[in-house]
mmCIF file as Biopython writes it, N, C-alpha, C and O atoms, coordinates in Angstrom:
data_model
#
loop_
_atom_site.group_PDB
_atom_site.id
_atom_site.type_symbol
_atom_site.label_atom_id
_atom_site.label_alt_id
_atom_site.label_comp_id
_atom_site.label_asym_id
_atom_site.label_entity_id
_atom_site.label_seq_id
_atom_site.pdbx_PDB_ins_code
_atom_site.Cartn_x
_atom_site.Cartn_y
_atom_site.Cartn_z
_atom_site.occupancy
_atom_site.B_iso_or_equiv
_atom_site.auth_seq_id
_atom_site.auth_asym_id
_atom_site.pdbx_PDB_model_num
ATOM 1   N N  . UNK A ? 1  ? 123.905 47.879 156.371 1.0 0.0 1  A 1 
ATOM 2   C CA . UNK A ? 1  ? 125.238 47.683 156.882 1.0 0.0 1  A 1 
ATOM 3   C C  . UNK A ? 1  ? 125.949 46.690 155.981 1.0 0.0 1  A 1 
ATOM 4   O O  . UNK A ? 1  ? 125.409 45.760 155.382 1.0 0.0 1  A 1 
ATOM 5   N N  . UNK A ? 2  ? 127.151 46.993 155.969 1.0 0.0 2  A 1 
ATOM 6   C CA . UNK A ? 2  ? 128.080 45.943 155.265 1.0 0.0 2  A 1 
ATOM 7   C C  . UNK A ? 2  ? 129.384 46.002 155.591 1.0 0.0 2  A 1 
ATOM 8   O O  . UNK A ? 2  ? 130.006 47.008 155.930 1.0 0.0 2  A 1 
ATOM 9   N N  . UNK A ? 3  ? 129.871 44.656 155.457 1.0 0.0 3  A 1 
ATOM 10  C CA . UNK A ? 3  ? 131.578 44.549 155.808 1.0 0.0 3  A 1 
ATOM 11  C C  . UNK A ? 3  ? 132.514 43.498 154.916 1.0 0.0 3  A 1 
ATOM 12  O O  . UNK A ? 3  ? 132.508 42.374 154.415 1.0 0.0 3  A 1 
ATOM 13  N N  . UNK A ? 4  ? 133.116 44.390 155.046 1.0 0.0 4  A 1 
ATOM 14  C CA . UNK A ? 4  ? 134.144 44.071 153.897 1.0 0.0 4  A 1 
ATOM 15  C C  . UNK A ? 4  ? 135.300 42.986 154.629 1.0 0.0 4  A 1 
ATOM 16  O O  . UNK A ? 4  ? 136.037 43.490 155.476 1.0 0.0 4  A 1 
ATOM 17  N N  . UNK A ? 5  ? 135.427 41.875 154.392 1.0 0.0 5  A 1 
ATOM 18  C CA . UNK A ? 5  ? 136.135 40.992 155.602 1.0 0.0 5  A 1 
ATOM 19  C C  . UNK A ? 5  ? 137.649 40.955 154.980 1.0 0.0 5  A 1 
ATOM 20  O O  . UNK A ? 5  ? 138.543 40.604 155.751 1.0 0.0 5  A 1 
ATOM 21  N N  . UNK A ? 6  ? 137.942 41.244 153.835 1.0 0.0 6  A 1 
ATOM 22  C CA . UNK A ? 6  ? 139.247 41.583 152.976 1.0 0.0 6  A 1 
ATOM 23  C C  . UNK A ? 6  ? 140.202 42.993 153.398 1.0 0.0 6  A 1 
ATOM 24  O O  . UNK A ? 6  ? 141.418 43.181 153.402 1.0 0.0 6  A 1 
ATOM 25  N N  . UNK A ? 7  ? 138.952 43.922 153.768 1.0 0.0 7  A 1 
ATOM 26  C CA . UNK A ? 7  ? 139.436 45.247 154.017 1.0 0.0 7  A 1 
ATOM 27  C C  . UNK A ? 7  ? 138.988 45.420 155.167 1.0 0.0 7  A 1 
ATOM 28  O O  . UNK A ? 7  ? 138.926 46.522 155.711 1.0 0.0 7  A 1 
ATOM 29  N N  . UNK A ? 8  ? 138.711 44.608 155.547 1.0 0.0 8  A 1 
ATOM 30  C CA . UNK A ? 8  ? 138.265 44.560 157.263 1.0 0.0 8  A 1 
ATOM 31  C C  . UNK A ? 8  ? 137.512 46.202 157.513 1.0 0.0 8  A 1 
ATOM 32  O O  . UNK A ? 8  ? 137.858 46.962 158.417 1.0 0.0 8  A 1 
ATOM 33  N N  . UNK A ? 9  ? 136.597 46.460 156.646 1.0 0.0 9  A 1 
ATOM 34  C CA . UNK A ? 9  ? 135.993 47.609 156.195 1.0 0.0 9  A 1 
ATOM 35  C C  . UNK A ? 9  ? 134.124 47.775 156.857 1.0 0.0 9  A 1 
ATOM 36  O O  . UNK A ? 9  ? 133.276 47.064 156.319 1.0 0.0 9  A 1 
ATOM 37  N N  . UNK A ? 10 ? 133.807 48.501 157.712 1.0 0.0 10 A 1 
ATOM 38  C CA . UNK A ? 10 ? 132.455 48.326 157.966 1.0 0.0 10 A 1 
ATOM 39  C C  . UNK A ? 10 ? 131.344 49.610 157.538 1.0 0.0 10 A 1 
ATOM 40  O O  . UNK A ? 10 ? 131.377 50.742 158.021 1.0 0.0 10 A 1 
ATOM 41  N N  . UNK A ? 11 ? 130.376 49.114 156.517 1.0 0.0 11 A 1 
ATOM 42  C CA . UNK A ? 11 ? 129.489 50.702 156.014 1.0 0.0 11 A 1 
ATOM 43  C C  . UNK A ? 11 ? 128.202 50.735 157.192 1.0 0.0 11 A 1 
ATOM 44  O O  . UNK A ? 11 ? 127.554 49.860 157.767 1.0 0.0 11 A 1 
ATOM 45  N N  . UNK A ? 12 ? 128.208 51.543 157.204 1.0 0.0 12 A 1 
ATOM 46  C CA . UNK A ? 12 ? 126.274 52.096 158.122 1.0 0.0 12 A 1 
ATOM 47  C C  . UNK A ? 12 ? 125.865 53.166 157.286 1.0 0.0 12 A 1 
ATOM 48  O O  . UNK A ? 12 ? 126.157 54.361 157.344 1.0 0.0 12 A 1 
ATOM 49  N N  . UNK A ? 13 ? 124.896 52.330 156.234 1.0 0.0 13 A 1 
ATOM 50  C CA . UNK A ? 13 ? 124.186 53.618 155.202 1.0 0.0 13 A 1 
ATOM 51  C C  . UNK A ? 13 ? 123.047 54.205 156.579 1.0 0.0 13 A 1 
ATOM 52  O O  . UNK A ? 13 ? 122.685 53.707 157.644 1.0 0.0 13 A 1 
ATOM 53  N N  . UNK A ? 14 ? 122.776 55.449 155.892 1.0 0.0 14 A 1 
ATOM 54  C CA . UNK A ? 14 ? 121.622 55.804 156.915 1.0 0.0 14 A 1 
ATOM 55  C C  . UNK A ? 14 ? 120.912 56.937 156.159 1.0 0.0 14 A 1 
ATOM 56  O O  . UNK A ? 14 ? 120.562 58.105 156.331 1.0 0.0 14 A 1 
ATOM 57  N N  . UNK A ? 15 ? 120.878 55.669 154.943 1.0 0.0 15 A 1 
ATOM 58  C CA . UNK A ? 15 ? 119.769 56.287 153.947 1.0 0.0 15 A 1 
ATOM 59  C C  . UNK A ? 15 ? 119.805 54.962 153.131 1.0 0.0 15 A 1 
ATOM 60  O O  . UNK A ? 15 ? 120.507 54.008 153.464 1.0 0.0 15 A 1 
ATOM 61  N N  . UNK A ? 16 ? 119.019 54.973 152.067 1.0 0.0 16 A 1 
ATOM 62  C CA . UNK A ? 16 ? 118.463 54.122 151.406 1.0 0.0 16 A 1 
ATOM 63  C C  . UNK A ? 16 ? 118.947 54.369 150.098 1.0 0.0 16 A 1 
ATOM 64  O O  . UNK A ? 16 ? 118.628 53.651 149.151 1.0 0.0 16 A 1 
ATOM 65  N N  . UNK A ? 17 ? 119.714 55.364 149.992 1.0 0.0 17 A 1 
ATOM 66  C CA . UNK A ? 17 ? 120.170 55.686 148.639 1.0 0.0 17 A 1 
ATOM 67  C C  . UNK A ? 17 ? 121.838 55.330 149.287 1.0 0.0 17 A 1 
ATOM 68  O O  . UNK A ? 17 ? 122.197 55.515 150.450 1.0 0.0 17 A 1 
ATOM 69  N N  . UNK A ? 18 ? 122.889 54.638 147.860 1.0 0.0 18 A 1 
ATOM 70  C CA . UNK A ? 18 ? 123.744 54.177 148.052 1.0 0.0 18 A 1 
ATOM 71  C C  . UNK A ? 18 ? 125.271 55.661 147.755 1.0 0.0 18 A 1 
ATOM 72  O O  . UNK A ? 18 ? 125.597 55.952 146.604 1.0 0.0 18 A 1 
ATOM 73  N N  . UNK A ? 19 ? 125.863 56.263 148.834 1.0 0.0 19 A 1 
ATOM 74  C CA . UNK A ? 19 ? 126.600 57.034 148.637 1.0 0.0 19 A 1 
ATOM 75  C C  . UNK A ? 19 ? 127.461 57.649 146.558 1.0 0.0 19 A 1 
ATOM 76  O O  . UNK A ? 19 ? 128.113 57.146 145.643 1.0 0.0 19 A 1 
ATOM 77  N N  . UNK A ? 20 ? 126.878 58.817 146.886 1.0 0.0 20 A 1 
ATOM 78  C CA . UNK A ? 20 ? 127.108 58.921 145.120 1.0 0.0 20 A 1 
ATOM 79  C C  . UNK A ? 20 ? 128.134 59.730 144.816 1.0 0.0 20 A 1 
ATOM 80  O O  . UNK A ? 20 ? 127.792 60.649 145.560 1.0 0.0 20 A 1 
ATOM 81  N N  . UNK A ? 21 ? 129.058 60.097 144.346 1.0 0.0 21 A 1 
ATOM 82  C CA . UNK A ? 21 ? 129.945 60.583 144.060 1.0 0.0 21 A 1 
ATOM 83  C C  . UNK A ? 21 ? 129.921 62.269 144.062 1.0 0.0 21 A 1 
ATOM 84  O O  . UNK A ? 21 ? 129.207 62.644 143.132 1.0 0.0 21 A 1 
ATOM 85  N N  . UNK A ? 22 ? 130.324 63.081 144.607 1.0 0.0 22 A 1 
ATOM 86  C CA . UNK A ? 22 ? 130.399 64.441 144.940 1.0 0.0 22 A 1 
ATOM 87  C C  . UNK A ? 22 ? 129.738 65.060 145.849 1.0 0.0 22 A 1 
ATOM 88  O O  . UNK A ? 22 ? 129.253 66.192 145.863 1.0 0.0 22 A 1 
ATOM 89  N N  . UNK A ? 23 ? 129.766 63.796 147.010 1.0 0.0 23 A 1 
ATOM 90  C CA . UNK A ? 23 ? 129.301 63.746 148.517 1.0 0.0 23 A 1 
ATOM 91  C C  . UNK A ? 23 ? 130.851 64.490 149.220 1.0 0.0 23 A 1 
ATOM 92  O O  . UNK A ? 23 ? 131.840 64.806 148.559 1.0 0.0 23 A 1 
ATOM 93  N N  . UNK A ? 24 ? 130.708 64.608 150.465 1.0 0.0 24 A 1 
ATOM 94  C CA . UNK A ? 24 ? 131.872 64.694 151.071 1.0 0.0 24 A 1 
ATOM 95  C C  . UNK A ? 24 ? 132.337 63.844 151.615 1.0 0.0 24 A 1 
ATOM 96  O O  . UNK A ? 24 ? 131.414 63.074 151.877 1.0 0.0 24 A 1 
ATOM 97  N N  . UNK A ? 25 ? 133.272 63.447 151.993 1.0 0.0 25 A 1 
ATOM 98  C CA . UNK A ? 25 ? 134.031 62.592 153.711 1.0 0.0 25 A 1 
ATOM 99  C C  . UNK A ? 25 ? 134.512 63.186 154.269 1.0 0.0 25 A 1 
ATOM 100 O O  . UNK A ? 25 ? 135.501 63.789 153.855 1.0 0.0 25 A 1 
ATOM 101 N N  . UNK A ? 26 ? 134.156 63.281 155.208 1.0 0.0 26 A 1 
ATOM 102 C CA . UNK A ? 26 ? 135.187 63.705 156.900 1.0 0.0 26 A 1 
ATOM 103 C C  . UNK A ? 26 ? 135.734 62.742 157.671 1.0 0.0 26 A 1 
ATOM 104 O O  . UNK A ? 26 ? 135.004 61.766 157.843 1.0 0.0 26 A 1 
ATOM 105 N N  . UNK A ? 27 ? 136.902 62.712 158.243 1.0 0.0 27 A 1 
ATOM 106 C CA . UNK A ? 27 ? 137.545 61.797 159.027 1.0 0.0 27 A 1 
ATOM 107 C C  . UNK A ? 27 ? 136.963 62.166 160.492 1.0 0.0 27 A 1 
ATOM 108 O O  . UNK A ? 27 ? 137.171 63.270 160.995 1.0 0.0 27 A 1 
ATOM 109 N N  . UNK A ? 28 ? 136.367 61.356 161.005 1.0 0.0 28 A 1 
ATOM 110 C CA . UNK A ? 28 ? 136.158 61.760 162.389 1.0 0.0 28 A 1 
ATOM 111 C C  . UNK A ? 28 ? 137.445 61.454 163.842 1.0 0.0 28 A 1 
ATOM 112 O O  . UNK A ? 28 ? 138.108 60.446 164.087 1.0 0.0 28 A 1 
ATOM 113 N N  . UNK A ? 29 ? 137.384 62.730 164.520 1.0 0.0 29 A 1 
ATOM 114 C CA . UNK A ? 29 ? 138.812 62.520 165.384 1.0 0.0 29 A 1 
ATOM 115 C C  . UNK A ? 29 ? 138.277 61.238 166.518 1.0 0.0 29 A 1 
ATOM 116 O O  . UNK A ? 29 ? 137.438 61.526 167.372 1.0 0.0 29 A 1 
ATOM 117 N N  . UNK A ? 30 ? 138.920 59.648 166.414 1.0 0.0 30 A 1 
ATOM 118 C CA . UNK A ? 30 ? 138.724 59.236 168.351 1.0 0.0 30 A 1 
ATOM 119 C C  . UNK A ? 30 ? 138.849 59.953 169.411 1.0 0.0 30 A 1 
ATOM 120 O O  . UNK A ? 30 ? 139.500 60.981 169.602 1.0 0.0 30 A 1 
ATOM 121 N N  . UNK A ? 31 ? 138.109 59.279 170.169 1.0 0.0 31 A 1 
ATOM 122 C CA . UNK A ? 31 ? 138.615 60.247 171.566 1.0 0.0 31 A 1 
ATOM 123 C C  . UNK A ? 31 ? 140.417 59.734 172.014 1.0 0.0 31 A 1 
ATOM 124 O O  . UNK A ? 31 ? 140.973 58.638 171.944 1.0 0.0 31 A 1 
ATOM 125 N N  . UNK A ? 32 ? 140.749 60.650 172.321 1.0 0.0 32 A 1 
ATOM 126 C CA . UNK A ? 32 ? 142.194 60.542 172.853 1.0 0.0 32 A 1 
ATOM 127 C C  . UNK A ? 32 ? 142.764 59.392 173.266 1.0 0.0 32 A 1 
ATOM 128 O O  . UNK A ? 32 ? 142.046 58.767 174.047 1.0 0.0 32 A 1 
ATOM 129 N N  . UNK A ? 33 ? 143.820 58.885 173.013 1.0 0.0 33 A 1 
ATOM 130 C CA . UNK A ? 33 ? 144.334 57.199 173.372 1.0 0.0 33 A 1 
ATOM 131 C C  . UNK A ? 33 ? 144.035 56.313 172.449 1.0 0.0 33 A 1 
ATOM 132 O O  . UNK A ? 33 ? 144.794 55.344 172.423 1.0 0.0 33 A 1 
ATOM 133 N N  . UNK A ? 34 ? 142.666 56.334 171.224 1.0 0.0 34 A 1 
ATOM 134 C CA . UNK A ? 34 ? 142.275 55.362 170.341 1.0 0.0 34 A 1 
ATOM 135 C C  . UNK A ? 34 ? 142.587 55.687 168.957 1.0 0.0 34 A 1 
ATOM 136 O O  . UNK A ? 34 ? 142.076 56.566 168.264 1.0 0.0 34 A 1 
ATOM 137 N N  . UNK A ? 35 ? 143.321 55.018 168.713 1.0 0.0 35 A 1 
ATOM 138 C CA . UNK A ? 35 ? 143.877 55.122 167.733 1.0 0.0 35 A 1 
ATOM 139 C C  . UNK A ? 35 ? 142.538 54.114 166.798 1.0 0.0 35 A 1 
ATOM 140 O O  . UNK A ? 35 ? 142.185 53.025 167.252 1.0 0.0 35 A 1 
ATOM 141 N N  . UNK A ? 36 ? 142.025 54.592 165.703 1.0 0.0 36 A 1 
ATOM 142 C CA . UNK A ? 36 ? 140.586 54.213 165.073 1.0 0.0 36 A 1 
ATOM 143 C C  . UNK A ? 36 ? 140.800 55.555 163.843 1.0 0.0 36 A 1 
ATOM 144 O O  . UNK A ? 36 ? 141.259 56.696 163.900 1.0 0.0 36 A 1 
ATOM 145 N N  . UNK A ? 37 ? 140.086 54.546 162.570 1.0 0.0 37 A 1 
ATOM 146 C CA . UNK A ? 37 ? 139.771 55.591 161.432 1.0 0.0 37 A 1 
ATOM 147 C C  . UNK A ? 37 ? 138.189 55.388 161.181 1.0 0.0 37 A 1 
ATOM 148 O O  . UNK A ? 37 ? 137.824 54.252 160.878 1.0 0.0 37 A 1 
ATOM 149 N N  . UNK A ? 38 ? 137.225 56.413 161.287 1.0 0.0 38 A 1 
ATOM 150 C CA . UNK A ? 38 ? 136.168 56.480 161.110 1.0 0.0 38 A 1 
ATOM 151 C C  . UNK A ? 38 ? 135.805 58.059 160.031 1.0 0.0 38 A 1 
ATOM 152 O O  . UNK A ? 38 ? 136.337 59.141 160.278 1.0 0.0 38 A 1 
ATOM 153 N N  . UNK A ? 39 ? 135.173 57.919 159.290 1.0 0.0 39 A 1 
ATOM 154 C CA . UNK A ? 39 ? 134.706 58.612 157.901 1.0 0.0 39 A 1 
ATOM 155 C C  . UNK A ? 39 ? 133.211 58.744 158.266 1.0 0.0 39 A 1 
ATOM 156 O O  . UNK A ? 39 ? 132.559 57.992 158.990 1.0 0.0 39 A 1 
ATOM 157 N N  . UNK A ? 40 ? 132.876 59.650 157.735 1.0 0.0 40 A 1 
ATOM 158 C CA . UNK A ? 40 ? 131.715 59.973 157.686 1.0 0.0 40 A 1 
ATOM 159 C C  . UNK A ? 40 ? 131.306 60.492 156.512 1.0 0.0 40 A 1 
ATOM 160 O O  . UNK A ? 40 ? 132.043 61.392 156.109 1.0 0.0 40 A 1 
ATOM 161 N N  . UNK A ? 41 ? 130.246 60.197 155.720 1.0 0.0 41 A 1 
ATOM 162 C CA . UNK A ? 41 ? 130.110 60.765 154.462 1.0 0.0 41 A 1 
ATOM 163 C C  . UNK A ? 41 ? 129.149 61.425 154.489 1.0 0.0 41 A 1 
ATOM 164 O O  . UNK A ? 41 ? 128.110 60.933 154.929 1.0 0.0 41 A 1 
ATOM 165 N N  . UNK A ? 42 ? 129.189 63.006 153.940 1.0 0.0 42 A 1 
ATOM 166 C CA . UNK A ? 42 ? 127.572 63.536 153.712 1.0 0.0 42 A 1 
ATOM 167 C C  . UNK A ? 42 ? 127.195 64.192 152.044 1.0 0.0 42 A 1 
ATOM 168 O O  . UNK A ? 42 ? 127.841 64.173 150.996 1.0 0.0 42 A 1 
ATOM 169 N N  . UNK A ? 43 ? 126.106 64.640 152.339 1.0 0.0 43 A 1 
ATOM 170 C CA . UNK A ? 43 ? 125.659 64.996 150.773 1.0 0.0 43 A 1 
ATOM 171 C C  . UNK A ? 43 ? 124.409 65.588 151.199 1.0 0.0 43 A 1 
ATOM 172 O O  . UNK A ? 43 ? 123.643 65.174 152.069 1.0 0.0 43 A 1 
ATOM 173 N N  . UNK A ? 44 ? 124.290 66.788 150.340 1.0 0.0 44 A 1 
ATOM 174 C CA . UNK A ? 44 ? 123.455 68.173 150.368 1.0 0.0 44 A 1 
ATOM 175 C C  . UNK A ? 44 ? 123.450 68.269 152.074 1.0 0.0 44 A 1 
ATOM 176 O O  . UNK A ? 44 ? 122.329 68.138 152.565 1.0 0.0 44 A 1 
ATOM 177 N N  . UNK A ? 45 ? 124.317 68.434 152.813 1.0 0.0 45 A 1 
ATOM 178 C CA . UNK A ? 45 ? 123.844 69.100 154.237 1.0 0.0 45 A 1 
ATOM 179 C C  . UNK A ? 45 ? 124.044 67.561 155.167 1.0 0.0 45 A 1 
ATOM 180 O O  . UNK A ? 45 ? 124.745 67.555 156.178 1.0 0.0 45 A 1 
ATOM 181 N N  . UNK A ? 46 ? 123.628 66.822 154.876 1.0 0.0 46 A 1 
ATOM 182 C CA . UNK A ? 46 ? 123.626 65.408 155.862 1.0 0.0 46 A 1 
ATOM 183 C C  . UNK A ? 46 ? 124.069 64.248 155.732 1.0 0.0 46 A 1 
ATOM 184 O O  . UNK A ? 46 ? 124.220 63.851 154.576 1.0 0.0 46 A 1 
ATOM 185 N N  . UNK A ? 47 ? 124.413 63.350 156.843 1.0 0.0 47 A 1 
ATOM 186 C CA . UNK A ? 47 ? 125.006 62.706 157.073 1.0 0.0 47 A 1 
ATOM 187 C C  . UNK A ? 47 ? 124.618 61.424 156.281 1.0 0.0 47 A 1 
ATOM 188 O O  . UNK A ? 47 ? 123.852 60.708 156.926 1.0 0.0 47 A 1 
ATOM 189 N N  . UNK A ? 48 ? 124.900 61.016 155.222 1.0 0.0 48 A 1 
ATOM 190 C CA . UNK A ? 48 ? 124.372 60.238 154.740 1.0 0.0 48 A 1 
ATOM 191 C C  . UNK A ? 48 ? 124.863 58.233 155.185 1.0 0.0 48 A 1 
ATOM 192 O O  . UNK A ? 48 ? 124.184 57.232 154.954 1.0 0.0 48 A 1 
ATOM 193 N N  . UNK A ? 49 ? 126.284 58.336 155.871 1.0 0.0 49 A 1 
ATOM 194 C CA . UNK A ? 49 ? 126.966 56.882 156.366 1.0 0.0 49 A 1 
ATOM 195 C C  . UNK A ? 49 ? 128.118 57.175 156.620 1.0 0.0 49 A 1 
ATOM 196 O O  . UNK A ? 49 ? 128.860 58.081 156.240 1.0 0.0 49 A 1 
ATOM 197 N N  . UNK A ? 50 ? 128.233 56.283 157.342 1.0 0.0 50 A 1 
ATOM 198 C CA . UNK A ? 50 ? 129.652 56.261 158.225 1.0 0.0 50 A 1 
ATOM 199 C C  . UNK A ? 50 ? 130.596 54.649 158.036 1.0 0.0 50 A 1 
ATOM 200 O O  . UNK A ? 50 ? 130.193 53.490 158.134 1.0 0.0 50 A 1 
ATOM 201 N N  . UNK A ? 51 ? 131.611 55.060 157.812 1.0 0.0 51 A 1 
ATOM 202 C CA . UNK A ? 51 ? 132.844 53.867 157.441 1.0 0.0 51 A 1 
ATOM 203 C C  . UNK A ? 51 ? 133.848 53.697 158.962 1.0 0.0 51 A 1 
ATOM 204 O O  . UNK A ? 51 ? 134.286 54.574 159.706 1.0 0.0 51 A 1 
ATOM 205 N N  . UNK A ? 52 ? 133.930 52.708 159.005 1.0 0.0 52 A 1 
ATOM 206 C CA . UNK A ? 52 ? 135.215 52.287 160.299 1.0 0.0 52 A 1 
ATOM 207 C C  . UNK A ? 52 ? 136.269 51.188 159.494 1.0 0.0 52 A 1 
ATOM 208 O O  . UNK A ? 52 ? 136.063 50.049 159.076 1.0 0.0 52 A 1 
ATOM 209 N N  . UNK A ? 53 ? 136.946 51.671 159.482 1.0 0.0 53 A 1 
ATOM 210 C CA . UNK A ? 53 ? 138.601 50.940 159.339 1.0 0.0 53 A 1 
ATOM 211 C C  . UNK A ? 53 ? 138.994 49.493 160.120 1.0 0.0 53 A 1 
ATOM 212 O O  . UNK A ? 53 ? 138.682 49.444 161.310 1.0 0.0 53 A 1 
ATOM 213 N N  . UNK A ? 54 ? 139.330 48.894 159.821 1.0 0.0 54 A 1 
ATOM 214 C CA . UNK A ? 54 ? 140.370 47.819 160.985 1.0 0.0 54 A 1 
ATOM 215 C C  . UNK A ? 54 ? 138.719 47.600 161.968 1.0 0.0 54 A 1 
ATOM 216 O O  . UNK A ? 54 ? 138.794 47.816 163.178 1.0 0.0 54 A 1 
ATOM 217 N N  . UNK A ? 55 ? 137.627 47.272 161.503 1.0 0.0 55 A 1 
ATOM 218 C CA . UNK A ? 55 ? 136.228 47.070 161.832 1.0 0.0 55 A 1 
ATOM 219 C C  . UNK A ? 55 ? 136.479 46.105 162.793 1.0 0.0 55 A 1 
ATOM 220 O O  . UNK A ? 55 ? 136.052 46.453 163.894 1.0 0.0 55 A 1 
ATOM 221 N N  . UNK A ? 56 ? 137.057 44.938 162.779 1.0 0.0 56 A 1 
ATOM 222 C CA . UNK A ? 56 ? 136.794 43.774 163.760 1.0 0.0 56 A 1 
ATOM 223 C C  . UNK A ? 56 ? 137.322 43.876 164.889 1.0 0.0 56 A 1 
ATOM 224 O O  . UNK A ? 56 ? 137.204 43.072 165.814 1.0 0.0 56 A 1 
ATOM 225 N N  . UNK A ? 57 ? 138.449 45.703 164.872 1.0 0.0 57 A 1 
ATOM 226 C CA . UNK A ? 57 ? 138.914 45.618 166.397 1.0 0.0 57 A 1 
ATOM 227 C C  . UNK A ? 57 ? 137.757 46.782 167.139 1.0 0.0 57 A 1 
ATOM 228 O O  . UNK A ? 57 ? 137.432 46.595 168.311 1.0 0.0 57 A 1 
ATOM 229 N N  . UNK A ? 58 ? 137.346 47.634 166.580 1.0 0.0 58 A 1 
ATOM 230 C CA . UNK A ? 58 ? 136.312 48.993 166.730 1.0 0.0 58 A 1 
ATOM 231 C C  . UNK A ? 58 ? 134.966 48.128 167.093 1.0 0.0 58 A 1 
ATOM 232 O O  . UNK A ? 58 ? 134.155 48.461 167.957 1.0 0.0 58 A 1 
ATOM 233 N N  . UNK A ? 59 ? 134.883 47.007 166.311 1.0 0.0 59 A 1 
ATOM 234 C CA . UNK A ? 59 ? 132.959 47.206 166.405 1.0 0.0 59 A 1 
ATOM 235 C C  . UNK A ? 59 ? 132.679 45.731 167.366 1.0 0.0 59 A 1 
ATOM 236 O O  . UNK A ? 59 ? 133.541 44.888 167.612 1.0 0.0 59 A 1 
ATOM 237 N N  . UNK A ? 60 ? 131.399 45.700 167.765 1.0 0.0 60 A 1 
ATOM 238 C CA . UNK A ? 60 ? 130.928 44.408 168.434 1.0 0.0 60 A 1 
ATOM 239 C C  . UNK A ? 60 ? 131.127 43.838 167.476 1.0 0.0 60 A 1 
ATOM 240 O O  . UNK A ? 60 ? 131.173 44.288 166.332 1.0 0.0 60 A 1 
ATOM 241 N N  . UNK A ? 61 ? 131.337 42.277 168.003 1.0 0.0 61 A 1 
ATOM 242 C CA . UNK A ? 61 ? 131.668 41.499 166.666 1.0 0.0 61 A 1 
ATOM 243 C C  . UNK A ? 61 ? 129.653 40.927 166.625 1.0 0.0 61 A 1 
ATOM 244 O O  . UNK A ? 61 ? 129.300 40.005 165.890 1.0 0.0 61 A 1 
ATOM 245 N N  . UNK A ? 62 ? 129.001 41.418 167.209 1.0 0.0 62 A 1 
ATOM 246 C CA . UNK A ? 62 ? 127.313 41.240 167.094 1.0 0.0 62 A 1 
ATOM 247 C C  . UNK A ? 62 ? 127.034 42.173 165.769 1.0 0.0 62 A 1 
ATOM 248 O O  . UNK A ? 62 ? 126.284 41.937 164.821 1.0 0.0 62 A 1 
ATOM 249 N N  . UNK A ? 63 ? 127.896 43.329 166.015 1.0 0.0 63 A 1 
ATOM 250 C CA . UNK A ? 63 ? 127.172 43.808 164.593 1.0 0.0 63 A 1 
ATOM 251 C C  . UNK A ? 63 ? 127.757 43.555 163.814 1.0 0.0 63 A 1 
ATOM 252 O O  . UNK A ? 63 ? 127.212 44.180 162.904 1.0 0.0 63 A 1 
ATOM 253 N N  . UNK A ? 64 ? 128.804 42.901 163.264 1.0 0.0 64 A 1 
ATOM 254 C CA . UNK A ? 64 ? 129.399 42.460 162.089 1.0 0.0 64 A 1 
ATOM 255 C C  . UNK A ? 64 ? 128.869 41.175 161.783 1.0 0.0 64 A 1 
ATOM 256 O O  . UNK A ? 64 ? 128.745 40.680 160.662 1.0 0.0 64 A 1 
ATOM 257 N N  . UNK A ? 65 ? 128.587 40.714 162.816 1.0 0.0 65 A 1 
ATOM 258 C CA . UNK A ? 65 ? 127.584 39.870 162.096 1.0 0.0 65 A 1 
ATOM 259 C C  . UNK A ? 65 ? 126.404 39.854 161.255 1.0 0.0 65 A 1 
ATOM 260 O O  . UNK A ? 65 ? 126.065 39.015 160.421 1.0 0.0 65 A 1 
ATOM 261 N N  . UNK A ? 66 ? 125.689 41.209 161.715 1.0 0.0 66 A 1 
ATOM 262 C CA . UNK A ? 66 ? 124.283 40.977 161.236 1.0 0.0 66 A 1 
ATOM 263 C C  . UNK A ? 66 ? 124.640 42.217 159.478 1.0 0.0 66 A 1 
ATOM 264 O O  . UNK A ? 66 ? 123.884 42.752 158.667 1.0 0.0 66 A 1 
ATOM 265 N N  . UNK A ? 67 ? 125.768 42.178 159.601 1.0 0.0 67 A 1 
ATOM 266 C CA . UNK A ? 67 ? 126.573 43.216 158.194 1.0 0.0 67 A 1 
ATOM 267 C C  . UNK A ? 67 ? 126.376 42.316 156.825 1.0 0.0 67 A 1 
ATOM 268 O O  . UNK A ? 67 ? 126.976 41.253 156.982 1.0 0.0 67 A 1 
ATOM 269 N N  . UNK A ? 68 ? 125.785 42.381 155.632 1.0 0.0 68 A 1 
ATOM 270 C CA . UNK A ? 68 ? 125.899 42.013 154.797 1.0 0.0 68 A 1 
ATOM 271 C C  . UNK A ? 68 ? 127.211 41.799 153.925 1.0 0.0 68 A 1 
ATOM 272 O O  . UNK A ? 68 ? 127.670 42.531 153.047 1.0 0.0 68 A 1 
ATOM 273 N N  . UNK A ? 69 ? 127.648 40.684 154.377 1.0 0.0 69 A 1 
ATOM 274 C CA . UNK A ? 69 ? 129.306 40.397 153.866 1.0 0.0 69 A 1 
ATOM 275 C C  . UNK A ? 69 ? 129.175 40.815 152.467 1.0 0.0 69 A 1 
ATOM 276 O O  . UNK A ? 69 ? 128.291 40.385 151.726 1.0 0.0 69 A 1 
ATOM 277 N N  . UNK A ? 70 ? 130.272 41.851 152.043 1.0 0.0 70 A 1 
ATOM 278 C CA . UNK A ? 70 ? 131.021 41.755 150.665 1.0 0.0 70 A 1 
ATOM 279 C C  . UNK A ? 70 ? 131.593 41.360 150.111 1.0 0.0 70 A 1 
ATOM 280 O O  . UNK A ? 70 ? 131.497 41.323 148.884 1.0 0.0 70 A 1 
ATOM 281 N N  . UNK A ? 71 ? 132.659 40.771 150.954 1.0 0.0 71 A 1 
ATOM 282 C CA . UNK A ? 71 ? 134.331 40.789 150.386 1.0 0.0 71 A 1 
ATOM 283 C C  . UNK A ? 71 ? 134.565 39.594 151.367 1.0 0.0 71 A 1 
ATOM 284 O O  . UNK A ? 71 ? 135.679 39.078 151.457 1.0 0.0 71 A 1 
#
């Protein structure tokens, strides 16, 4: 995990390999009323991590803590 405190940006790899270029992204839709940008990235078939936007209003601020600050 990592967060970007500049871009108020939060990653969840969910792999061990670091997202590589000619992966996809998908924007994932909120449920209705939440206005939230969440990405999802995959490569060959799966889900390889997921990005959230504007992170410090979306996430526990417990897991931004335990996020390896970037920025």
């Amino acid at each position: 995990m990592t967060y970007d405190r500049v871009a108020n940006a939060f990653y969840l790899y969910l792999t061990d390999e670091k997202p590589q270029p000619g992966g996809e992204s998908i924007p994932v839709d909120p449920p209705e009323g939440i206005q939230a940008f969440v990405v999802m990235d995959w490569r060959d078939g799966r889900i390889v991590g997921l990005e959230v936007l504007d992170a410090s209003k979306r996430l526990h601020p417990d897991l931004l803590a335990q996020a390896e600050i970037i920025a």
